[in-house]
C-alpha positions as a Python dict, from the first residue, in 0.01 Angstrom:
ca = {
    (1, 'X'): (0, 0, 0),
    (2, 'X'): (93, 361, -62),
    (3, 'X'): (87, 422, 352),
    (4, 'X'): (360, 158, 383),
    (5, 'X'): (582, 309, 117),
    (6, 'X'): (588, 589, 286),
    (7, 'X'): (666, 470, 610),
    (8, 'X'): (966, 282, 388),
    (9, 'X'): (1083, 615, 280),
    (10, 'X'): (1059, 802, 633),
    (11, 'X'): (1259, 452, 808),
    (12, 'X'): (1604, 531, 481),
    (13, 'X'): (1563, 881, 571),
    (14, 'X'): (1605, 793, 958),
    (15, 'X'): (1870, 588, 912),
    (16, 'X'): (2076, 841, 705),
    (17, 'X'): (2042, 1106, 886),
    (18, 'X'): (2069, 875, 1239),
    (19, 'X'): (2394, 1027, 1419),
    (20, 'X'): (2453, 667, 1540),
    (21, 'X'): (2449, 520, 1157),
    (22, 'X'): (2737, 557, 943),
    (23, 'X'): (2541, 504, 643),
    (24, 'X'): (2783, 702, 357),
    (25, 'X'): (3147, 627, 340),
    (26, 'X'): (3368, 763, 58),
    (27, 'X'): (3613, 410, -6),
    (28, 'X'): (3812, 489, -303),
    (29, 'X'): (3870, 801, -520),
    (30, 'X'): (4073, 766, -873),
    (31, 'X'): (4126, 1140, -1013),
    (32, 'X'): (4245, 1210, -1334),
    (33, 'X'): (4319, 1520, -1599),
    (34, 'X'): (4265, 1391, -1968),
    (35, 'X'): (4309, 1553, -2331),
    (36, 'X'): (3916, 1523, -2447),
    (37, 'X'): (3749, 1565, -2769),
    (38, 'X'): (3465, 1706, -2599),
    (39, 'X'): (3738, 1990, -2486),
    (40, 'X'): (3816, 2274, -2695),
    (41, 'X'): (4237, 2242, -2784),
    (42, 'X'): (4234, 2592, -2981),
    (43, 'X'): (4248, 2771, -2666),
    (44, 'X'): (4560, 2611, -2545),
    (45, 'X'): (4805, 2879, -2487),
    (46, 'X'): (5238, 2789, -2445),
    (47, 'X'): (5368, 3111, -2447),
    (48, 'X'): (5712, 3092, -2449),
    (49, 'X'): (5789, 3444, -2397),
    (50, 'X'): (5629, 3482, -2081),
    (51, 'X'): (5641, 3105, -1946),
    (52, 'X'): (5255, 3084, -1952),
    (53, 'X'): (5079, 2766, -2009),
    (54, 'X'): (4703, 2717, -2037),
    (55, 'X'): (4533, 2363, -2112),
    (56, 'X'): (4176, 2321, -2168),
    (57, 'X'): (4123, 1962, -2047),
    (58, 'X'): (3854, 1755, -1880),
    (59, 'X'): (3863, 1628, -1503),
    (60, 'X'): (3741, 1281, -1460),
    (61, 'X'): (3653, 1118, -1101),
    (62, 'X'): (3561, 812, -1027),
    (63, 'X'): (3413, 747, -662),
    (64, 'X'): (3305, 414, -464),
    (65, 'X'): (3060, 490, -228),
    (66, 'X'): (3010, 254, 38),
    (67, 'X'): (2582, 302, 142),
    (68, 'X'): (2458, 53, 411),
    (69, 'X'): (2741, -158, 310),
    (70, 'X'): (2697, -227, -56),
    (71, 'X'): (2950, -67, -252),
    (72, 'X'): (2823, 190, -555),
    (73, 'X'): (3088, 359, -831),
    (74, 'X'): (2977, 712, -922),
    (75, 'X'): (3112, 905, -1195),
    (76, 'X'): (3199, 1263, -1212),
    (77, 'X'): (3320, 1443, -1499),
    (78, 'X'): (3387, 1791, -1600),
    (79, 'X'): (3546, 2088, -1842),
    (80, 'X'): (3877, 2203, -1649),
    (81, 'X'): (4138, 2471, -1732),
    (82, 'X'): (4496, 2480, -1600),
    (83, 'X'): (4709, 2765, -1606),
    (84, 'X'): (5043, 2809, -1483),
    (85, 'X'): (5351, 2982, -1462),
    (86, 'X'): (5716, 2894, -1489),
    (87, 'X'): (5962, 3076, -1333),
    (88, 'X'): (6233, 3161, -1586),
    (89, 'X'): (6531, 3152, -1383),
    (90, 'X'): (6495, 2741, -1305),
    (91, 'X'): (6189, 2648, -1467),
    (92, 'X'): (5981, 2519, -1198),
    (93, 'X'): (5607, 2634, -1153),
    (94, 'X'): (5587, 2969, -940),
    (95, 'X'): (5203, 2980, -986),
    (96, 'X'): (4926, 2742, -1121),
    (97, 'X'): (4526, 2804, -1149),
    (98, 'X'): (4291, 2542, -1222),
    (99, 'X'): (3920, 2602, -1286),
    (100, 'X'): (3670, 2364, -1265),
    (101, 'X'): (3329, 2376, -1438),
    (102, 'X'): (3115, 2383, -1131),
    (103, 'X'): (2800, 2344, -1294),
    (104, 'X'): (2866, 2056, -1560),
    (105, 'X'): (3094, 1858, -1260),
    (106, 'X'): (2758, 1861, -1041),
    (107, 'X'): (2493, 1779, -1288),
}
């Protein structure tokens, strides 16, 4: 009946939000940045001159979720630019920027 799905519903919502549960635990995270053909290369910038470099690439997550002990893989993916600076004197990276597509990454 309609009256006991509901009280189904209200008993998943007391369990999450129980203090004394543990229902959500985060159990593995794999991160990567990958060259996409979804992302748009032409606005790639190495400027030698200057030591500027700015990649347009896509950030890819993938997250197991452990919920009232079954495991579940989600997928997040998004548009990401990185920008960063090389020092000239040794070459190592004196700043970096990276920008995420908020909106996209949590659709």
């Amino acid at each position: 009946s309609a009256e006991r799905g509901v009280q189904r519903h209200m008993n998943l919502l007391f369990r999450l939000i129980s203090p004394s549960q543990n229902p959500l635990r985060i159990t593995t995270v794999l991160t990567q940045f990958v060259s996409s053909e979804h992302v748009n290369r032409e606005d790639n910038v190495i400027d030698a001159d200057s030591n500027d470099v700015k990649l347009n690439l896509e950030f890819k997550a993938i997250l197991d979720v452990l919920i009232f002990g079954e495991v579940k893989s989600i997928e997040l993916h998004a548009p990401v630019t990185i920008s960063a600076k090389f020092d000239i004197s040794d070459n190592l990276i004196s700043a970096i920027d990276i920008k995420f597509d908020c909106e996209i990454l949590l659709s």
